[in-house]
KESEKOL-526593 format. One record per residue: residue in three letters; x, y, z of N, C-alpha, C in turn; residue number from 1. Coordinates in pm, whole numbers, always signed. Example, Ala and Ser with C-alpha at 12.3 -4.5 7.8 and 13.67 -1.06 7.14 Angstrom:
2
REC residu    n_x    n_y    n_z   ca_x   ca_y   ca_z    c_x    c_y    c_z num
REC    ala  +1319   -569   +780  +1230   -450   +780  +1320   -330   +780   1
REC    ser  +1285   -225   +708  +1367   -106   +714  +1290     +3   +787   2
***
This chain:
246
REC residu    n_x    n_y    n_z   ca_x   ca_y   ca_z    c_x    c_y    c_z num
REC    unk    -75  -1002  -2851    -50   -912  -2739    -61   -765  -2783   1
REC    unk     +0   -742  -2950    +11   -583  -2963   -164   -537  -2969   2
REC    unk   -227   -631  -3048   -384   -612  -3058   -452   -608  -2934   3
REC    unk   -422   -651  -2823   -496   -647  -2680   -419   -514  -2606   4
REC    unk   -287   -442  -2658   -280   -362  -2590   -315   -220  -2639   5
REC    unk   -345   -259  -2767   -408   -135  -2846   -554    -86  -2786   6
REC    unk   -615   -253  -2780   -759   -224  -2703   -741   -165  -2579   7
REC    unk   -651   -206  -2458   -681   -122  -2378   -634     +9  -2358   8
REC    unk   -544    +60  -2454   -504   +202  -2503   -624   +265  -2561   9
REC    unk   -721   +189  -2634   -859   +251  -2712   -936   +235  -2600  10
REC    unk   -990   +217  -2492  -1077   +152  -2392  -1035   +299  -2307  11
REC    unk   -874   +331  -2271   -841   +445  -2150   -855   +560  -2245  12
REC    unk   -836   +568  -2317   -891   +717  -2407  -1011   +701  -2391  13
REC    unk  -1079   +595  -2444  -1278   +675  -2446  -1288   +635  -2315  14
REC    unk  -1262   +609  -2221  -1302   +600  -2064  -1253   +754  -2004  15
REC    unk  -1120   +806  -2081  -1110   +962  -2081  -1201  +1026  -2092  16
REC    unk  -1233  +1013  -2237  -1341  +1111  -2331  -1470  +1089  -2225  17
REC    unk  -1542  +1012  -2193  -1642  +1018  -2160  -1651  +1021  -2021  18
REC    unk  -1574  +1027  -1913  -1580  +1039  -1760  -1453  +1167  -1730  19
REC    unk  -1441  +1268  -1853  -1363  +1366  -1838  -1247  +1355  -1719  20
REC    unk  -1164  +1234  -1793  -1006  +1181  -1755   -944  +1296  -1850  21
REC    unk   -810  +1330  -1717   -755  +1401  -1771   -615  +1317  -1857  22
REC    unk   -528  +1381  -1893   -435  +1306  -2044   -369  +1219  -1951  23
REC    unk   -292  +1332  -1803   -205  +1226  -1710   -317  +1106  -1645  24
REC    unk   -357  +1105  -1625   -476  +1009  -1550   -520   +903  -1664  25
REC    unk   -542   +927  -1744   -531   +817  -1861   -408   +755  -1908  26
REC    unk   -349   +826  -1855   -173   +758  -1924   -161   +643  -1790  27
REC    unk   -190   +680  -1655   -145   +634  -1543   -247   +490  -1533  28
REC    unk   -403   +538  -1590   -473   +392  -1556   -416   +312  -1675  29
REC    unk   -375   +373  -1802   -295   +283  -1854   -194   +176  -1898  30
REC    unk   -126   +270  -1793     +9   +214  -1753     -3    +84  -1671  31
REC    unk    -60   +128  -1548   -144    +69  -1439   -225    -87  -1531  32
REC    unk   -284    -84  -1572   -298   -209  -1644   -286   -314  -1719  33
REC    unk   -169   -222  -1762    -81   -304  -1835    +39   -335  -1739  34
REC    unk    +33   -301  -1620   +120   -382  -1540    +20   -531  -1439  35
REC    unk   -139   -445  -1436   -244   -586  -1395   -244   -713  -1462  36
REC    unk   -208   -700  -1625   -230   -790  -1663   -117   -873  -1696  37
REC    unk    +37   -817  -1633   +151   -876  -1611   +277   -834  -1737  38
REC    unk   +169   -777  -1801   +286   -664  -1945   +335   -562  -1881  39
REC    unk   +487   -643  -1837   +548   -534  -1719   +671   -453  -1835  40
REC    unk   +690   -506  -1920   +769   -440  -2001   +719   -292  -2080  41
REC    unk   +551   -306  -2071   +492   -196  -2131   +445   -126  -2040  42
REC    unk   +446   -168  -1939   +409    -77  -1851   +516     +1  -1807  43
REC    unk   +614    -26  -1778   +771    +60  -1727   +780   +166  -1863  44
REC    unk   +737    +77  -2000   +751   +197  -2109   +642   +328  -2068  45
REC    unk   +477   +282  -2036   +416   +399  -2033   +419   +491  -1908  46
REC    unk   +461   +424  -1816   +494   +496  -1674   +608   +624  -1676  47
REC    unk   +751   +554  -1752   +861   +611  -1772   +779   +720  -1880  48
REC    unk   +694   +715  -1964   +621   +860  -2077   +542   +906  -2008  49
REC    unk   +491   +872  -1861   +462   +947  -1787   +520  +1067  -1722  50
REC    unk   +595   +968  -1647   +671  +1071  -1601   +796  +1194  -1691  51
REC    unk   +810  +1176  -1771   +885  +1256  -1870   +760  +1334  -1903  52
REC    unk   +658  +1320  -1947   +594  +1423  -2031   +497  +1515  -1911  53
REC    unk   +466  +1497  -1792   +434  +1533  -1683   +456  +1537  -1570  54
REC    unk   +582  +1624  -1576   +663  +1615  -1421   +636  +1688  -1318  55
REC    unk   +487  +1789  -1385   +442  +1844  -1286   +339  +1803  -1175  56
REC    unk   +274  +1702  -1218   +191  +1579  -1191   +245  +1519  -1069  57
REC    unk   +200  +1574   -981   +310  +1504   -871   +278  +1365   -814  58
REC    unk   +175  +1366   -788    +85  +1248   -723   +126  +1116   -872  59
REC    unk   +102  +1162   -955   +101  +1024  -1026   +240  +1012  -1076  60
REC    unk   +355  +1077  -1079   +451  +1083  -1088   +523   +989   -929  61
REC    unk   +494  +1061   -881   +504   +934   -775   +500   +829   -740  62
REC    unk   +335   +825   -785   +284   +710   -786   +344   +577   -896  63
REC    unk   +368   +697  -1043   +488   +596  -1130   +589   +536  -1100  64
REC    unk   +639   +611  -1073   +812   +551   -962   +753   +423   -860  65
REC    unk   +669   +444   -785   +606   +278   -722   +562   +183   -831  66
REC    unk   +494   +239   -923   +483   +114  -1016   +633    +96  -1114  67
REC    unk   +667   +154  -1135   +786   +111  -1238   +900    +69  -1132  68
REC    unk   +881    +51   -981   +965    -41   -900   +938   -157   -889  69
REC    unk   +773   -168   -876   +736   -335   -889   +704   -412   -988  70
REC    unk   +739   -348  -1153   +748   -384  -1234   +895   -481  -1283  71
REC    unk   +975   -351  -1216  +1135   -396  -1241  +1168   -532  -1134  72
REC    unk  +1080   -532  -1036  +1150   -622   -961  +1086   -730  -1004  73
REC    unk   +946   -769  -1082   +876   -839  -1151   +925   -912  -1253  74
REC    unk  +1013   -832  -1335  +1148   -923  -1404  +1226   -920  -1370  75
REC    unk  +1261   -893  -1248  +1413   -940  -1116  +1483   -866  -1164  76
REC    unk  +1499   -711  -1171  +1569   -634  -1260  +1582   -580  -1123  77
REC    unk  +1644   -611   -991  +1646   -543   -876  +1735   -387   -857  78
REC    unk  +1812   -393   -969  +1886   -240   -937  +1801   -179   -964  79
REC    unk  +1726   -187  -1085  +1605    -65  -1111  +1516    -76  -1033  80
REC    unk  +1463   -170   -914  +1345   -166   -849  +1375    -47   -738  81
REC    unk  +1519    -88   -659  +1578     -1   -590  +1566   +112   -645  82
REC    unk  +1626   +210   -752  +1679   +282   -764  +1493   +370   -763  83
REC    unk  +1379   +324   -836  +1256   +382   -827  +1161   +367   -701  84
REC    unk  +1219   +298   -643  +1143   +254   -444  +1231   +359   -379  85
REC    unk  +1329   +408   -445  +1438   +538   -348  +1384   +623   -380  86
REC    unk  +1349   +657   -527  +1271   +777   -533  +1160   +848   -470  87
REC    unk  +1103   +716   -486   +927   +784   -393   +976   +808   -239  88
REC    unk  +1055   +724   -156  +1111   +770    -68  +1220   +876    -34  89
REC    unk  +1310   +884    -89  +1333  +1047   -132  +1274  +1148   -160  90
REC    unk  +1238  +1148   -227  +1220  +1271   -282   +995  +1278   -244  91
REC    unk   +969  +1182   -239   +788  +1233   -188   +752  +1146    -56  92
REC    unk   +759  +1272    +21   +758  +1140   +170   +583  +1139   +213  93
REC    unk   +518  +1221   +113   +386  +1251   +146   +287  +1137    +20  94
REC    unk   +372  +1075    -28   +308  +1001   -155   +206   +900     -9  95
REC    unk   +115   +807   -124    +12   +781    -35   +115   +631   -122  96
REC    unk   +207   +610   -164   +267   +481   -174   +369   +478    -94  97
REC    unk   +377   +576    -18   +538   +560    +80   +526   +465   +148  98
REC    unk   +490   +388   +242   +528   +314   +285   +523   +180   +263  99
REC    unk   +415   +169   +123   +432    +54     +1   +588    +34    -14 100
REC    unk   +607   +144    -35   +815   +152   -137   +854   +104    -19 101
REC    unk   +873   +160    +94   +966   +134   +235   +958    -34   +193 102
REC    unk   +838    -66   +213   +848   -202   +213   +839   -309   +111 103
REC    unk   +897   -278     +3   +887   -326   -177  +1045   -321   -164 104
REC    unk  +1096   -218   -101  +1266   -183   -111  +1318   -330    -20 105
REC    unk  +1282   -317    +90  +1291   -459   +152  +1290   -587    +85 106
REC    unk  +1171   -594    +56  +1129   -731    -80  +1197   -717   -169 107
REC    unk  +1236   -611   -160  +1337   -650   -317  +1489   -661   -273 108
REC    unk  +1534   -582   -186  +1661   -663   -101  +1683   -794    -86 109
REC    unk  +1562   -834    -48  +1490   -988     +0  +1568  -1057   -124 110
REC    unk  +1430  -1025   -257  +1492  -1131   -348  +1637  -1138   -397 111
REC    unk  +1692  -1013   -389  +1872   -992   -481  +1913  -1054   -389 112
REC    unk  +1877  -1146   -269  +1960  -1194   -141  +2059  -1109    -94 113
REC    unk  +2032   -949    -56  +2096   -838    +35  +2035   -842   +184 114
REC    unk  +2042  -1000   +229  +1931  -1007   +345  +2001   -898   +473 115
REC    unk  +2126   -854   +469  +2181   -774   +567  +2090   -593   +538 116
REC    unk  +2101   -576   +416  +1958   -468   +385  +1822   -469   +390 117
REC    unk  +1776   -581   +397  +1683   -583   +391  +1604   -583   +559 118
REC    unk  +1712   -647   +632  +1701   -646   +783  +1657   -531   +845 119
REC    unk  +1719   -429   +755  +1790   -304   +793  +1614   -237   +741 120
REC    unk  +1582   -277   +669  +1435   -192   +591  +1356   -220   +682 121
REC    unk  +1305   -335   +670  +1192   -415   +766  +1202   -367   +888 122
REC    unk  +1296   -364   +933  +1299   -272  +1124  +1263   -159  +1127 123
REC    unk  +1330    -80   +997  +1260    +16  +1004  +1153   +101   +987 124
REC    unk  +1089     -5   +901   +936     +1   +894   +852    -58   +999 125
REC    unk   +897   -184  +1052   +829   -237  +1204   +770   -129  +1299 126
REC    unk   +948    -62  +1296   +937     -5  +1415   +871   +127  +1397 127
REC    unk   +898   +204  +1257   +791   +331  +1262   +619   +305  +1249 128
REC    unk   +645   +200  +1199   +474   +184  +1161   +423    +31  +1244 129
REC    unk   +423    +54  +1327   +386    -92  +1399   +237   -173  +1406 130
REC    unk   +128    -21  +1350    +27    -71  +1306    -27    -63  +1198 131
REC    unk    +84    -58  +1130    +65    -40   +965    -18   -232   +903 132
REC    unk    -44   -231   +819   -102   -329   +705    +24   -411   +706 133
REC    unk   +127   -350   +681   +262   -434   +631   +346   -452   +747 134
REC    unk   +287   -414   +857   +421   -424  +1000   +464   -614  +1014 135
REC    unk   +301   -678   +997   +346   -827   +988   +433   -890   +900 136
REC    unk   +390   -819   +748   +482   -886   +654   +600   -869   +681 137
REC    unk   +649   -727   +756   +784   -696   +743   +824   -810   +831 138
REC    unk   +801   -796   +972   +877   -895  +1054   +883  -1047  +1012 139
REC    unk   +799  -1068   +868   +797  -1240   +865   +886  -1204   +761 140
REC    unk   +936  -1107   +647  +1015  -1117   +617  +1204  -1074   +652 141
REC    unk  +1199  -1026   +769  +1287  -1013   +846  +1343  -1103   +927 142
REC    unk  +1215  -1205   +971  +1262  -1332   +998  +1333  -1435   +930 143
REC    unk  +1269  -1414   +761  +1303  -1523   +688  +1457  -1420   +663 144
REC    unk  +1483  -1323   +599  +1619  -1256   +612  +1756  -1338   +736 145
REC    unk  +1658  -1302   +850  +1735  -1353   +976  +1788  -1557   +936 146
REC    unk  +1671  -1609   +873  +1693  -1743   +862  +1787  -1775   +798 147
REC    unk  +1784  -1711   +643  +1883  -1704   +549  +2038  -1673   +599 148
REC    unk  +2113  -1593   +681  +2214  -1557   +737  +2230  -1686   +855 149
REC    unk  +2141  -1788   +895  +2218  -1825   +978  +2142  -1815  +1129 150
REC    unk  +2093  -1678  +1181  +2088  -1640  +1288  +1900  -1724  +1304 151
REC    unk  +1853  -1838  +1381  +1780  -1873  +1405  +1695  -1815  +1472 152
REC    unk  +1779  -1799  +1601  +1705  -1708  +1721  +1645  -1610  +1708 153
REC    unk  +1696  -1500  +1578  +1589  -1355  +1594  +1514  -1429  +1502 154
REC    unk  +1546  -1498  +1396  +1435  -1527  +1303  +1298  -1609  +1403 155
REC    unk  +1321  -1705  +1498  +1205  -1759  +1552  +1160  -1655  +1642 156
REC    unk  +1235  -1562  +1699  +1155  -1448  +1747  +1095  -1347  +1688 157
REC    unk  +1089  -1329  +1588  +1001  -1214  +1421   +888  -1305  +1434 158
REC    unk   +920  -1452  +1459   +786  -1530  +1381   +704  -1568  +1499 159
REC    unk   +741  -1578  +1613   +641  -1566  +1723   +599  -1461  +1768 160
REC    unk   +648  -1281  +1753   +606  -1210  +1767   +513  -1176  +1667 161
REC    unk   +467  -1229  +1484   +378  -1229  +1468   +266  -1312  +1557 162
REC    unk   +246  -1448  +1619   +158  -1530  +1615   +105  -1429  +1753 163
REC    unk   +203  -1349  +1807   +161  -1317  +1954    +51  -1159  +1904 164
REC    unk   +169  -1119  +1858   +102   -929  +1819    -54   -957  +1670 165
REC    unk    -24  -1035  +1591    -85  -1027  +1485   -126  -1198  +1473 166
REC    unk   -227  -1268  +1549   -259  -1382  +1519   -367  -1454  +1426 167
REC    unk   -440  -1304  +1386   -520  -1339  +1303   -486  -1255  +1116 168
REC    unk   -374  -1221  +1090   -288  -1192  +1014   -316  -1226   +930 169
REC    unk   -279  -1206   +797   -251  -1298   +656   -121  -1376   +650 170
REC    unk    -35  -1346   +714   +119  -1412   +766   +115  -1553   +862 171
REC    unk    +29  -1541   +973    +11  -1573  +1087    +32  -1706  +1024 172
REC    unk     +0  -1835   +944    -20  -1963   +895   +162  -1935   +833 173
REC    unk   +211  -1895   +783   +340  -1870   +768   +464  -1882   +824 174
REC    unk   +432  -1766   +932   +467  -1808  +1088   +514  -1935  +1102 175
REC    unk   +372  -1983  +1178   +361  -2072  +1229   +451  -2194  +1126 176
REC    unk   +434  -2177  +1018   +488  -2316   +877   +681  -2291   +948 177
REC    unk   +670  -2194   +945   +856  -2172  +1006   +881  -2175  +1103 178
REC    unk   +803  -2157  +1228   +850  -2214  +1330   +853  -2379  +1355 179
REC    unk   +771  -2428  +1276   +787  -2609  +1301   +895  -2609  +1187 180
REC    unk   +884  -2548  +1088   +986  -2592  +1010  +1149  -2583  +1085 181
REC    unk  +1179  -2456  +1141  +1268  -2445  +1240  +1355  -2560  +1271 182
REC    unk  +1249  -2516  +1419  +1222  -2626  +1540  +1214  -2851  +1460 183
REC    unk  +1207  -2842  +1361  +1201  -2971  +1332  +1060  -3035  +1316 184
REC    unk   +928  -3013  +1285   +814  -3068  +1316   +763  -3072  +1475 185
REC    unk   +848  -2999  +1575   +817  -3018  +1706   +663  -2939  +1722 186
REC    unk   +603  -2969  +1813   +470  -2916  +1814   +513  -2726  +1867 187
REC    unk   +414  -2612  +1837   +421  -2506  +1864   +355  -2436  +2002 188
REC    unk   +414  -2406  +2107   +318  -2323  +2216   +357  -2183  +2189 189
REC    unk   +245  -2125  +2207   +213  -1944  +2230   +113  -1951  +2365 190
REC    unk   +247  -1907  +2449   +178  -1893  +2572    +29  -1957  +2643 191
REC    unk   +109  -2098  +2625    +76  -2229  +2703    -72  -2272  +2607 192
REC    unk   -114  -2212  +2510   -177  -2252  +2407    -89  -2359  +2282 193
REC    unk   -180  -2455  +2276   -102  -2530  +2141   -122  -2481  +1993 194
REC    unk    -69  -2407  +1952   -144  -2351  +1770   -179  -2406  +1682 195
REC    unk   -206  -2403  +1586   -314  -2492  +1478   -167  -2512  +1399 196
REC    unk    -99  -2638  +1389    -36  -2676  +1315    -45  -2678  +1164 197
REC    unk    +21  -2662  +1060    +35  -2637   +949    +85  -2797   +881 198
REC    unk    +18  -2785   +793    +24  -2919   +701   +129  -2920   +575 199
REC    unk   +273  -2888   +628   +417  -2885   +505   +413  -2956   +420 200
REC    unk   +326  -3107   +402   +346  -3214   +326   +339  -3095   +108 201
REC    unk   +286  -2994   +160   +234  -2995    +13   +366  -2846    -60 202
REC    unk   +469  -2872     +2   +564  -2745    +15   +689  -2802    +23 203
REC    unk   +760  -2775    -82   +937  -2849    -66   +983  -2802    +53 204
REC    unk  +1016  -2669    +37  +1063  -2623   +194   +971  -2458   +201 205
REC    unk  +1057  -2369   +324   +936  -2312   +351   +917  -2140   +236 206
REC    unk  +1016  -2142   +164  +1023  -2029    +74   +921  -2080    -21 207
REC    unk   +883  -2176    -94   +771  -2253   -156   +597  -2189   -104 208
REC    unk   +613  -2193    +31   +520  -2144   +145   +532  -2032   +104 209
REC    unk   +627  -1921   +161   +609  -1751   +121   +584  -1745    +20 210
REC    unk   +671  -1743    -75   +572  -1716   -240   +458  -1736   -259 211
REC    unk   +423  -1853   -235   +277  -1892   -239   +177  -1758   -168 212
REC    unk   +203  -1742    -69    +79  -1674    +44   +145  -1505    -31 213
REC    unk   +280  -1469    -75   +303  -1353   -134   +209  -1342   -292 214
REC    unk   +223  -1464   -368   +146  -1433   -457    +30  -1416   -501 215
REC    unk    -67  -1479   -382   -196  -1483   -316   -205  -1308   -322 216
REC    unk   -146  -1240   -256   -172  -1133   -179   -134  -1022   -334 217
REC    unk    -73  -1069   -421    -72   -968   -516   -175   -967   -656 218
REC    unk   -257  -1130   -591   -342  -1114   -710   -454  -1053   -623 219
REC    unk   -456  -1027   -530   -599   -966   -457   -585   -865   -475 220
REC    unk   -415   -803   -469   -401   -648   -503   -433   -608   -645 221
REC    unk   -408   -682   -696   -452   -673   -868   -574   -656   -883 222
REC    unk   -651   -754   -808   -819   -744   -798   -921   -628   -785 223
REC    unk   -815   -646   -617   -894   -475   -581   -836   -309   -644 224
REC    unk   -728   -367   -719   -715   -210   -810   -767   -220   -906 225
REC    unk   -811   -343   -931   -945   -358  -1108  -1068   -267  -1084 226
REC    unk  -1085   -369   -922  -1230   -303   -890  -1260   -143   -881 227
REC    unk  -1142    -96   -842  -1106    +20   -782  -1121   +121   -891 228
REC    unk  -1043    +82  -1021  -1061   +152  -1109  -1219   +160  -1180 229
REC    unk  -1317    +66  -1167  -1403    +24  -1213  -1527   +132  -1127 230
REC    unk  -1495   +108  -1013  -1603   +197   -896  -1518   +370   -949 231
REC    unk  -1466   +406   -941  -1401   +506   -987  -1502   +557  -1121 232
REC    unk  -1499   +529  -1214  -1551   +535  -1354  -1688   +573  -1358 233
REC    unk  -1727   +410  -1239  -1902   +455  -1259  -1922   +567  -1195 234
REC    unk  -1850   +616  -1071  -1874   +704   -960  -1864   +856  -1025 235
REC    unk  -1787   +864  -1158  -1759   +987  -1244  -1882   +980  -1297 236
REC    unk  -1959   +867  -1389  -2049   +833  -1457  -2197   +898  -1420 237
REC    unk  -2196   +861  -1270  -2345   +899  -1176  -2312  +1037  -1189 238
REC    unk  -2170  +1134  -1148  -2194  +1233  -1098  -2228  +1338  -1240 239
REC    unk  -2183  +1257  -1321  -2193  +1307  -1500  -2353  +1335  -1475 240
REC    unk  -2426  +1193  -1462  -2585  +1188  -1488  -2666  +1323  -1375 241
REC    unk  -2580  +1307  -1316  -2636  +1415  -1196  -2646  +1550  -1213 242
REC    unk  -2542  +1590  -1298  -2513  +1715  -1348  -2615  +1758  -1488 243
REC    unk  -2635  +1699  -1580  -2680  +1660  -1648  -2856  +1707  -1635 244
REC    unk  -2914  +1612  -1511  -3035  +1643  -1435  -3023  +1723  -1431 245
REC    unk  -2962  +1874  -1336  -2968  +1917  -1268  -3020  +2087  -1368 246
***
């Protein structure tokens, strides 16, 4: 592991040197990948030498505090996930991860089982951002919050107001897995339509289900910030060659 993280410490320096990365921006795709490849312990180290050695850096300083929240909550270290998902929301309400944190602070309420906080997050992200990316997740995890306490009724109403507002969702099969789960295997109507039933046989119960379709969704995020960094590089690369021509 120390030999693979040396390489990609030798890999973000000459990807510096040669696409004129600056020191913070190399520290950050650093950091940043060593949390992709699940070395969340080294990544909270290079994030946290981020932010100490460049506090003027605002954007990626920011942006640290979101990663060194979903790092911490990555080893279920939930006070520290909180305490760096408050930050970016405190203190940078203009970060382009704010409403990532709004809703990471939730998920991480979620997992410490603070489902009475977490109720409290998710609404309030629903309700400010209703056409946000994450407005579905919130309400399916506000539902499952609602399930956990007991209260059925708002929880089957979070999960049919996805199938109604957001039916073609990444949630939407989720949903639907908790409302039969609910309800008992009873069949599902959305307004006098029958819905495409979900096949539980392959799922103990339905938290088995969320993780699953949650962990789905963080290796795509992993994916597309590989790619991301990758189109980035060449896109410095062309404008290098361009200059160069010119």
């Amino acid at each position: 592991m120390k030999k693979f993280i040396f390489l990609i410490i030798f890999l973000t320096l000459t990807s510096a040197e040669n696409f004129n990365i600056t020191l913070p921006e190399a520290q950050y795709n650093l950091a940043k990948r060593l949390y992709i490849i699940g070395d969340y312990k080294n990544s909270i180290v290079e994030f946290q030498n981020l932010v100490n050695e460049y506090p003027e850096e605002i954007n990626f300083v920011a942006n640290s505090y979101y990663w060194l929240g979903l790092s911490y909550q990555a080893l279920k270290n939930f006070k520290q996930a909180e305490k760096n998902f408050k930050r970016v929301l405190n203190n940078f309400k203009n970060s382009e991860y704010y409403i990532e944190s709004l809703y990471q602070l939730g998920r991480t309420y979620y997992l410490w089982n603070k489902n009475e906080k977490a109720i409290e997050i998710f609404t309030k992200l629903y309700k400010k951002y209703p056409n946000n990316h994450l407005a579905d997740n919130s309400l399916l995890w506000r539902g499952a919050s609602y399930y956990r306490l007991g209260n059925t009724k708002k929880a089957l109403n979070d999960f049919y107001t996805i199938l109604k507002k957001y039916p073609n969702s990444n949630k939407a099969d989720a949903a639907r897995y908790m409302i039969t789960y609910i309800k008992g295997g009873k069949t599902i109507v959305i307004k006098e339509k029958v819905a495409e039933e979900v096949d539980t046989s392959k799922f103990k119960n339905w938290e088995d289900l969320l993780k699953t379709k949650e962990e789905a969704l963080i290796e795509k995020e992993k994916e597309l910030s590989t790619k991301e960094n990758i189109l980035v590089e060449k896109e410095k690369l062309i404008k290098e060659a361009q200059e160069k021509l010119k």
